[in-house]
C-alpha positions in Angstrom: 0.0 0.0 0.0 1.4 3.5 -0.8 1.6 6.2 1.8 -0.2 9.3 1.3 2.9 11.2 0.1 3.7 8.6 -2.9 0.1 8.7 -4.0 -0.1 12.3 -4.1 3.0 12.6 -5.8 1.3 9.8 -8.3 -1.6 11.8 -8.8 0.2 14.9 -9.8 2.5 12.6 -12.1 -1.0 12.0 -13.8 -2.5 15.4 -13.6 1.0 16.8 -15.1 0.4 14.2 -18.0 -3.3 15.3 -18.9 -2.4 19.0 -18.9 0.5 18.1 -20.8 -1.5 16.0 -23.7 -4.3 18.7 -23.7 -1.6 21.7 -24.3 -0.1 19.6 -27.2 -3.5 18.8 -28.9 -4.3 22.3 -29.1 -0.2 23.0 -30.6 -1.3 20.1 -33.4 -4.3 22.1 -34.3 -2.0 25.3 -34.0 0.5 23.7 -36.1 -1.8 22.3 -38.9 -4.1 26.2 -38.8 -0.6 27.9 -39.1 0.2 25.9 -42.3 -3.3 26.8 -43.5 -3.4 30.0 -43.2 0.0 31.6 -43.2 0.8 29.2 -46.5 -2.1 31.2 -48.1 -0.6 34.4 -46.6 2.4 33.8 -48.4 1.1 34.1 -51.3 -2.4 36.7 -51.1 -0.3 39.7 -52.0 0.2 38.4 -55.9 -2.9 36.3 -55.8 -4.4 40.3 -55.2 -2.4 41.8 -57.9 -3.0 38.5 -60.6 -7.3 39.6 -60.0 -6.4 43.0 -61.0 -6.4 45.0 -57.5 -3.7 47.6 -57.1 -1.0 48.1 -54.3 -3.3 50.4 -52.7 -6.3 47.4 -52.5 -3.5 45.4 -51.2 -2.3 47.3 -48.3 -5.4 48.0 -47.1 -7.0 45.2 -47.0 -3.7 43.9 -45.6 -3.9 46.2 -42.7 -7.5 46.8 -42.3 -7.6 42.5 -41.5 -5.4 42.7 -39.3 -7.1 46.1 -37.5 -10.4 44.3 -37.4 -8.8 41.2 -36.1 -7.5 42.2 -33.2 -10.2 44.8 -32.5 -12.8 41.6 -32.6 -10.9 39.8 -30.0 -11.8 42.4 -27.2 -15.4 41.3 -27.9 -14.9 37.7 -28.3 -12.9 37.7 -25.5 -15.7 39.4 -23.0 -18.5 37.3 -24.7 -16.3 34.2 -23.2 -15.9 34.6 -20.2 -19.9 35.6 -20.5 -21.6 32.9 -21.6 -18.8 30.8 -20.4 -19.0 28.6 -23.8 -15.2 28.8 -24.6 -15.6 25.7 -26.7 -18.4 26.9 -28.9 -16.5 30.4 -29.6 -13.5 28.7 -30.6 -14.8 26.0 -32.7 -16.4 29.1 -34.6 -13.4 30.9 -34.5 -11.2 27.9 -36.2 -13.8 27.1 -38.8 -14.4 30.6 -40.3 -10.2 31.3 -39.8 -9.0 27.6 -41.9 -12.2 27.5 -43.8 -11.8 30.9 -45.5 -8.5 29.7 -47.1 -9.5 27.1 -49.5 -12.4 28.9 -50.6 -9.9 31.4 -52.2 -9.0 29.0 -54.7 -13.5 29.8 -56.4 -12.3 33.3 -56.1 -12.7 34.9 -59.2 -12.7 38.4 -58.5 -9.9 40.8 -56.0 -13.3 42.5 -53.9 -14.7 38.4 -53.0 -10.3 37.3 -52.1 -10.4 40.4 -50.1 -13.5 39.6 -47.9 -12.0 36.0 -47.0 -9.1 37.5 -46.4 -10.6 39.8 -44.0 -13.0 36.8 -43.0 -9.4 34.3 -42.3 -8.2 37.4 -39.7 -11.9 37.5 -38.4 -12.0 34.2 -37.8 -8.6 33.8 -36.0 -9.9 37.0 -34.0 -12.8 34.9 -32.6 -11.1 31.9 -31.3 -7.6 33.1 -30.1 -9.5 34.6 -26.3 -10.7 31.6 -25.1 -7.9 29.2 -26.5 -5.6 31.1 -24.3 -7.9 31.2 -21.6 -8.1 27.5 -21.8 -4.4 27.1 -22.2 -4.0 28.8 -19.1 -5.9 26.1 -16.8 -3.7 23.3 -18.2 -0.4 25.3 -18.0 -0.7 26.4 -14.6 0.7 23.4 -13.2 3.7 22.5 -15.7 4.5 26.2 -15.8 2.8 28.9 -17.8 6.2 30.0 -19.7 7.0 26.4 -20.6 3.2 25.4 -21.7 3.0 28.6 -23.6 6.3 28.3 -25.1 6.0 24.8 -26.2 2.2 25.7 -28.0 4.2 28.7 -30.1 6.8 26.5 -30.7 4.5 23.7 -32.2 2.5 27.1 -34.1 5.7 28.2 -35.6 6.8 24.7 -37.3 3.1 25.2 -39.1 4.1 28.4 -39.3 7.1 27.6 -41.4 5.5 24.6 -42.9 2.7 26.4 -44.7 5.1 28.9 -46.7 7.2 26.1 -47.9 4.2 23.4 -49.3 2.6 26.2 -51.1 6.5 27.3 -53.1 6.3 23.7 -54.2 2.2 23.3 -55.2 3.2 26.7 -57.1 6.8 25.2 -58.2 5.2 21.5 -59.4 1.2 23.7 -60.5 0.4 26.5 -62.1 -1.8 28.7 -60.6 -2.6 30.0 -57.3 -6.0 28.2 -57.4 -4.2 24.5 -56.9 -2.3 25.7 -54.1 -5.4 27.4 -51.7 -6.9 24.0 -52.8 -4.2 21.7 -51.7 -4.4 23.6 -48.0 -7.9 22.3 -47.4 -6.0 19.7 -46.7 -4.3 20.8 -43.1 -7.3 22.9 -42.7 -9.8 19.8 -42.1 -6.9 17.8 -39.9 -6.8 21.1 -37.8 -10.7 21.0 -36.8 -10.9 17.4 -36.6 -8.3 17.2 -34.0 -10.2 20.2 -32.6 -13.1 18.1 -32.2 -11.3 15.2 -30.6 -9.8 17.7 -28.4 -13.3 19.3 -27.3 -14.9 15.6 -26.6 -11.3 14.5 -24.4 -11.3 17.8 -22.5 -15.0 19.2 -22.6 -13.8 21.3 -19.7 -10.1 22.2 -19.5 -10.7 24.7 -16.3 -10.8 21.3 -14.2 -6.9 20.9 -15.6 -6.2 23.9 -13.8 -4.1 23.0 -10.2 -5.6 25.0 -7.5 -8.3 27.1 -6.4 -9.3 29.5 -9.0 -10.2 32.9 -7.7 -13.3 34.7 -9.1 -13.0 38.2 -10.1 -15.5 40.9 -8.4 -14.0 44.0 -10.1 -12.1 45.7 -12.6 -8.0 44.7 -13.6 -5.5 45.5 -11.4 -3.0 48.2 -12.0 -0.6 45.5 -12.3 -2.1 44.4 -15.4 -2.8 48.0 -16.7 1.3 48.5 -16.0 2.0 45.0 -17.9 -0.3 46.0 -21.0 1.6 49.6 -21.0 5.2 48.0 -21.8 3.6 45.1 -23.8 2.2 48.3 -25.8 5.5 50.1 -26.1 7.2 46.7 -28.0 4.7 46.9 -30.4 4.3 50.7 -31.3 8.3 49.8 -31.7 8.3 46.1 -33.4 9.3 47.1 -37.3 6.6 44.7 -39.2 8.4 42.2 -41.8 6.6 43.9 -44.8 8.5 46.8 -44.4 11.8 44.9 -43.3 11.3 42.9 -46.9 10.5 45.9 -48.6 13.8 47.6 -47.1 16.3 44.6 -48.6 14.8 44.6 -51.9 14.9 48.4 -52.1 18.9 48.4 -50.6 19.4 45.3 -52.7 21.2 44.2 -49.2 19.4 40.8 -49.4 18.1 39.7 -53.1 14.2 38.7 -53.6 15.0 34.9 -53.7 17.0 35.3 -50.5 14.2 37.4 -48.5 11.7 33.7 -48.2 14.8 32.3 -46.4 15.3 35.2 -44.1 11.7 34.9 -42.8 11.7 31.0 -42.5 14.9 31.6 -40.2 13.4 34.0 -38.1 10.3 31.6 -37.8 12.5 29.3 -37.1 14.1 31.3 -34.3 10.8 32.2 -32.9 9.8 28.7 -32.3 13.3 28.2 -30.8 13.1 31.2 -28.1 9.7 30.5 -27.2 10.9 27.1 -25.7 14.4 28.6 -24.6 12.7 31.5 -22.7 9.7 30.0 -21.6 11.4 27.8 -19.2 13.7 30.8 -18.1 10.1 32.6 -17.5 8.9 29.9 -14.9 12.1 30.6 -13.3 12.6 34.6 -13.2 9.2 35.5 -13.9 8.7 39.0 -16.0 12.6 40.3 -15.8 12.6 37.3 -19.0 10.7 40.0 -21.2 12.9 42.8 -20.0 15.9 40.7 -20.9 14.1 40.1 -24.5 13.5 43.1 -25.2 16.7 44.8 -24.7 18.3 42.0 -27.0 15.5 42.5 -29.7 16.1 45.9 -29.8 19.1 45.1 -31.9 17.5 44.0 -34.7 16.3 47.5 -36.2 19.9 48.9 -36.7 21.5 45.1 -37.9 18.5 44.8 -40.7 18.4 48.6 -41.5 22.4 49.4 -41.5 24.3 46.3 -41.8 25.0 44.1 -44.5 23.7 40.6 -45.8 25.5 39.2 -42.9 24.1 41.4 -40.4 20.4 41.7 -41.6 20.7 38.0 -41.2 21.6 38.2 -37.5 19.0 41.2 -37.3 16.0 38.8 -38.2 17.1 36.1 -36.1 17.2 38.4 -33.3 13.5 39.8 -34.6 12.3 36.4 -34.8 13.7 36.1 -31.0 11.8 38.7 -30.2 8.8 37.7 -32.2 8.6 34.1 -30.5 8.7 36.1 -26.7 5.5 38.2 -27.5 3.6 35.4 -29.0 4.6 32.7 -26.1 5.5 34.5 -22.7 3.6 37.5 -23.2 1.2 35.7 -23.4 1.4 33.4 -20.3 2.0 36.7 -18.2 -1.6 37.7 -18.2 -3.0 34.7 -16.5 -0.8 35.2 -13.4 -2.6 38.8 -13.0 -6.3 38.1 -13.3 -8.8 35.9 -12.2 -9.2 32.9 -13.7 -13.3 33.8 -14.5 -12.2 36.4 -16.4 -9.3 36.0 -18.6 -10.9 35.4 -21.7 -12.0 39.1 -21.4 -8.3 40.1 -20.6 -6.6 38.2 -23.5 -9.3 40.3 -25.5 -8.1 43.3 -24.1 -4.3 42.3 -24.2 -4.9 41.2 -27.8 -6.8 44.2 -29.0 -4.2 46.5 -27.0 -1.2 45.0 -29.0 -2.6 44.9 -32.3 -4.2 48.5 -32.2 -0.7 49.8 -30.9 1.1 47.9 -33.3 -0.8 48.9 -36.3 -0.1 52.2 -35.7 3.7 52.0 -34.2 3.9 50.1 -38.2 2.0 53.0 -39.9 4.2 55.7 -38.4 7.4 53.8 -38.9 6.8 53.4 -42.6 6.1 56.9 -42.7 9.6 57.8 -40.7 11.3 55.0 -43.2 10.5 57.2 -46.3 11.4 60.5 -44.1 14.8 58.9 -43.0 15.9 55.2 -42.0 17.7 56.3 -39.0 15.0 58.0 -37.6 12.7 55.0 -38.1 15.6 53.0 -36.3 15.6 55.5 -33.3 12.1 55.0 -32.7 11.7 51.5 -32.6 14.8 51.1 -30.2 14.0 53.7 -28.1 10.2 52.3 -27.9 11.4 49.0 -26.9 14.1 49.9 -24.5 11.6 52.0 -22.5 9.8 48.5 -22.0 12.5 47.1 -19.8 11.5 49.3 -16.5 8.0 48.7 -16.8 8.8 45.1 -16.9 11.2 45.0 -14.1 8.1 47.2 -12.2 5.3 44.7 -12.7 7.8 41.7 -11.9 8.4 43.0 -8.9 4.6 43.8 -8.1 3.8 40.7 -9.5 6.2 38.6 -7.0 4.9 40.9 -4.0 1.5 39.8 -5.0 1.8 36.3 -4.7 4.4 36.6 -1.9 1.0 38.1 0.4 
């Protein structure tokens, strides 16, 4: 007969291995909706263009996505935590996101591309709130920088994936029809392990290790303080776009060169969201202050150097890139009640994306005006991150210490 001790230990063994299979479900239907959709992103700019819509079409309904998308998630977010049917909202979510993408390849005209388009960042906005929230119950015990790390990881291989399956439908095909058709592919994998992952786990807040404390108010400053330097990376975060659109103009990195340059920094992203989530569960918020005075490097290497150093400058970015979509992340459910943090990864999610949409408008405005001056900006922007994130660390560790 075991004693009391070994059992318990037993029965965390087993509750570490449930959390553990439910966070890795949900990174297989991250993986497979990343190679959906960001395979067909790879390739909606000239898709635009071969309809007949003009630059102007294209960066607008590039941006204006992308602005609606994280706007929506505000309101998905609080309708979550509302009705309390995180499943239902995110099954939605994932079917309107993947499902979009292979109906491009009917698309006959630029103005019906340009509403799936819109309706691919709708979609995403709509399930991405209650995913986290769910992802925080089951990462609360393995540690919310590791859990969170190891889903972007498994996002980013889709991530990287997608691009490259779509250069060889349009390498072996020709036309862009046979390749949106070919990602229906991933697309149905992604919801059907969805599915099986909504019948194993029909409510992942029981994975959570615990009591969970209801919310009777507003957010605390602390959170308020956190979203404040989480905005201040991304007014200062240089979007690729205008990094690509920099080496082709310099003729620092040539156009079959700029593909590879991306896929590293995806690859790097996946990378430093496993590296630095585990440092996360260890130092807690002085990890993102550490990222961000290293990613802040990446605007003079890609914008001044050389091939050589715009190389080191996107692995750096990508760094950078896989610590706001991992860690950033896993921050926010250590500063709100677990009732409610559907509603906060709307807010966090609609914060970020407003902030960076206009932090990327104003730098492409500074980039025409001078280089330098773009360059100033975003490191300045990102370096006045690192105090607010050693403040809130410290806030955050006198919190749980009373």
């Amino acid at each position: 007969m075991k004693s009391p001790e070994e059992q318990a230990e037993l029965n965390r063994a087993a509750w570490h291995k449930n959390a553990l299979r439910f966070v890795v479900l949900l990174g297989v239907v991250s993986l497979l909706a990343d190679t959906t959709y960001e395979g067909a992103r790879s390739i909606t700019g000239p898709f635009l263009a071969a309809l007949g819509a003009s630059g102007t079409v294209v960066g607008i309904v590039a941006g204006f996505g992308e602005l609606v998308g994280y706007g929506l998630r505000l309101v998905s977010g609080v309708i979550s935590d509302r009705t309390r049917r995180y499943w239902t909202i995110t099954l939605v979510g994932y079917c309107v996101n993947l499902l979009a993408v292979p109906l491009l390849a009917l698309a006959g005209r630029w103005e019906v591309a340009a509403a799936l388009m819109i309706a691919e960042r709708m979609g995403k906005a709509l399930r991405n709130p209650p995913r986290d929230a769910m992802l925080s119950h089951a990462t609360s015990e393995m540690g919310r920088g590791w859990g969170f790390g190891l889903h972007e990881a498994m996002d980013q291989t889709g991530a990287v994936a997608g691009p490259l399956i779509v250069a060889v439908v349009l390498h072996t095909h020709d036309g862009f029809q046979t390749a949106f058709a070919v990602l229906l592919i991933p697309a149905l994998l992604a919801l059907a392990v969805l599915v099986v992952s909504r019948s194993l786990y029909p409510r992942p807040q029981d994975l959570e290790v615990g009591p969970r404390h209801l919310g009777t108010g507003g957010f605390s400053g602390l959170f308020w303080l956190y979203l404040g330097a989480v905005a201040l990376v991304a007014a200062g975060y240089v979007d690729f776009p205008l990094i690509a659109f920099h080496f082709q103009k310099s003729s620092v990195v040539s156009h079959a060169w700029i593909p590879v340059f991306y896929a590293v920094a995806m690859g790097a992203d996946g990378l430093a969201a496993l590296v630095f989530g585990r440092i996360f569960d260890r130092i807690g918020l002085a990890t993102l202050a550490l990222v961000s005075l290293v990613s802040a490097l990446f605007a003079p290497l890609t914008f001044l150097g050389g091939f050589a150093a715009a190389l080191i400058g996107m692995v750096l970015w990508g760094i950078g890139m896989g610590a706001q979509e991992s860690i950033m992340r896993a921050a926010v459910a250590d500063m709100v009640s677990s009732d409610r943090r559907a509603t906060a990864y709307g807010i966090f999610n609609a914060g970020y994306g407003v902030v960076w949409f206009l932090g990327s408008a104003l730098m492409g405005i500074l980039y025409d005006v001078s280089p330098p001056l773009l360059i100033a900006f975003s490191v300045l922007t990102q370096v006045s991150s690192v105090p607010l994130f050693w403040i809130a660390g410290r806030k955050l560790r006198m919190t749980r210490e009373a």
